[in-house]
N, C-alpha and C positions, 0 to 999 in steps of 0.2 A: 635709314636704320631705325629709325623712331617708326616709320609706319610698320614695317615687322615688328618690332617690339609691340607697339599695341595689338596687335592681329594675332600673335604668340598667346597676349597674357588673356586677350576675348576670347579664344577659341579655347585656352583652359579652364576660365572661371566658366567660359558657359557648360563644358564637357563635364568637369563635376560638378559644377551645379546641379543639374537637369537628371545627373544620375543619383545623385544624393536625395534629391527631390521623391522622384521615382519611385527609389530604393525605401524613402519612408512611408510614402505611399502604399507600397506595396507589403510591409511592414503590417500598417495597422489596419490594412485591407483585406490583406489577399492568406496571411498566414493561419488562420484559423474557416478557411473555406475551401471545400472543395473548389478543383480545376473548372476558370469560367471560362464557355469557347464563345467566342465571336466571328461573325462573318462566316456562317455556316462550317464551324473548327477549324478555319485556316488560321486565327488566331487564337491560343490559349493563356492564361492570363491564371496564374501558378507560383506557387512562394517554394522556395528551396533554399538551402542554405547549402552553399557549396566549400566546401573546404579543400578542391584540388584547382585545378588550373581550368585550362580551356576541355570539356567535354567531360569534366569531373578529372581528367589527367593526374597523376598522385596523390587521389584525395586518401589511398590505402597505405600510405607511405608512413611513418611513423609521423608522430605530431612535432616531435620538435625539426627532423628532417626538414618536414614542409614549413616550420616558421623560418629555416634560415633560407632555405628554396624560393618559396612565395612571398616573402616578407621583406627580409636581409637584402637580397641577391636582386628583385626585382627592385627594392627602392635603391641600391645601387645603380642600376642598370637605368634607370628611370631618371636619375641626375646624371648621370653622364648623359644621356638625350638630350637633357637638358641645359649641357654647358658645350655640347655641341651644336645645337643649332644656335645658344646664344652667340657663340667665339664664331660660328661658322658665316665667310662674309662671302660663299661661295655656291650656298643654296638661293632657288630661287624663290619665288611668294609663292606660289603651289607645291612647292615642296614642303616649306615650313607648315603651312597648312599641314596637313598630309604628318608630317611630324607631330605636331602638336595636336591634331586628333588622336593620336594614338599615345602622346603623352597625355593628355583628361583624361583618356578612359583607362590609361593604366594607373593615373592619381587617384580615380576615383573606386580602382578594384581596389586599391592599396589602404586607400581609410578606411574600406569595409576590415580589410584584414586587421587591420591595428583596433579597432572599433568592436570589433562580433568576433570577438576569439581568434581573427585567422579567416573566419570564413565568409566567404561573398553574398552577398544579395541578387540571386536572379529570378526573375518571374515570368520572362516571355517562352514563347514556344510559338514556332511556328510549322505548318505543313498541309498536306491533305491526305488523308487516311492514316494509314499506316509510316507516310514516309514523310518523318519530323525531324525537325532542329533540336539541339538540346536545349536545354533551357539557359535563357541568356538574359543580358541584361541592359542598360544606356551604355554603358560603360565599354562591353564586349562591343556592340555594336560602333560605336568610335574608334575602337581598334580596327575594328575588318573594313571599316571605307577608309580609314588614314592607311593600310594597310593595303590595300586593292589599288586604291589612291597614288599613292609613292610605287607601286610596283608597275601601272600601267604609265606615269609619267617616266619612267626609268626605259620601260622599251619605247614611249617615242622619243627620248630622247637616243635610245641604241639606232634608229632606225634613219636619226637625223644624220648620225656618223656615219653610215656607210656611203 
């Protein structure tokens, strides 16, 4: 139980860490410059300030809406994650993984929001030509591998039952 518990609180401190990091970085870097590509623009390296969800998602929504939307509701949602994987003595160690990547990086979309009015810090982009990601973050990116993560251990573990 104590080696989960360590492996939970490392895999949070380092999840916001690294995007708090980043995010300042990218802060006194990248906001006052135009769009820099790398790797021949499959990487672009871009300040925006987002105020809705994943893909900009109700950044058009009225402003208090989206405080209790993105703010309220998600740090709601983001303690319950969190007192379920604590209480839960029924997950495995790649599961919790998996969980608590996507608890950092929802901790760390969450201070942006408490921090910068409501809105997020993203500055990556990635693609080639025409066909691009939106602009993202450390944070997003902890989400979509604890995300892909937990969803790809879910089918073998469906695949083990039959």
């Amino acid at each position: 139980m104590a080696k989960r518990a360590l492996l939970i609180v490392l895999v949070l401190f380092a999840c916001v860490g690294c995007d708090q990091v980043t995010k300042g970085v990218a802060r006194h870097t990248l906001a006052d410059l135009a769009p820099i590509s790398l790797l021949s623009g499959v990487v672009r390296l871009q300040y925006a300030e987002n105020p809705g969800g994943f893909l900009s998602l109700g950044a058009s929504i009225p402003e208090s809406s989206r405080y209790w939307v993105f703010t309220i509701f998600v740090g709601f949602f983001l303690a319950g994650m969190l007192a379920f994987l604590i209480r839960s003595k029924k997950t495995y160690q790649l599961e919790s993984l998996a969980i608590s990547l996507m608890l950092g990086g929802g901790a760390g979309n969450l201070i942006d929001r408490v921090c910068n009015e409501g809105r997020v810090i993203d500055f990556m982009n990635l693609g080639i030509g025409s066909l691009r990601t939106g602009v993202f973050n450390m944070a997003d990116m902890a989400i979509s591998v604890g995300c892909i993560w937990l969803l790809a251990l879910s089918f073998k573990r469906r695949e083990k039952s039959f």
